[in-house]
C-alpha positions as CSV (number, residue, x, y, z in Angstrom):
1,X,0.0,0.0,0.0
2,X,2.9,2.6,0.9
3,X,4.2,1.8,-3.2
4,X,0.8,2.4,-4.6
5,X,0.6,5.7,-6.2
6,X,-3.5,4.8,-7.0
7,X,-4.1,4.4,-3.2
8,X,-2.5,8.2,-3.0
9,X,-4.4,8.9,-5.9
10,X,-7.9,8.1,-5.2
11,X,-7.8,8.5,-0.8
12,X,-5.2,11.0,-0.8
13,X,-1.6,11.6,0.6
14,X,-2.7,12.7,4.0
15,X,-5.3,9.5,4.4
16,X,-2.5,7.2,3.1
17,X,0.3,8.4,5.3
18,X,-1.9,8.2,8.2
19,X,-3.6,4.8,7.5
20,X,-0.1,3.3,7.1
21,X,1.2,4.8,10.6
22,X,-1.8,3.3,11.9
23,X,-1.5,0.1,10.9
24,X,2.5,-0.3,11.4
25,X,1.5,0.7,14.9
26,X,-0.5,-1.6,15.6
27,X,1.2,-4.7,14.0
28,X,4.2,-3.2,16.7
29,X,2.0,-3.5,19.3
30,X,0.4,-7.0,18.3
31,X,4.1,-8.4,18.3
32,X,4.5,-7.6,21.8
33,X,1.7,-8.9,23.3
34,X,2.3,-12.8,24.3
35,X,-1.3,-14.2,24.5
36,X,-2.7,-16.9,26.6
37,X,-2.4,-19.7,24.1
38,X,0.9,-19.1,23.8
39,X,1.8,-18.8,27.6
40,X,0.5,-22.2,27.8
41,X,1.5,-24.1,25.1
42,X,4.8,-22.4,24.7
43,X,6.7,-20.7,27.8
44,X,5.1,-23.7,30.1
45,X,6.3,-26.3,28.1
46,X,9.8,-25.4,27.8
């Protein structure tokens, strides 16, 4: 999505930018969460 110039086109630079910062945020804040599945199954069983 950041390559594509017809996202920029049609939603506009300002959208884009922000809708990417968005989104890279919370992927950053997805990777640090350890959920209960993987307490269990993974930091118990080592």
């Amino acid at each position: 999505m950041a390559e594509s110039a017809a996202c920029r086109e049609y939603l506009g630079e300002a959208f884009t930018t922000g809708y990417i910062a968005v989104k890279q945020a919370d992927l950053a804040s997805y990777k640090r969460v350890i959920s209960s599945w993987e307490r269990e199954f993974l930091l118990l069983t080592v």
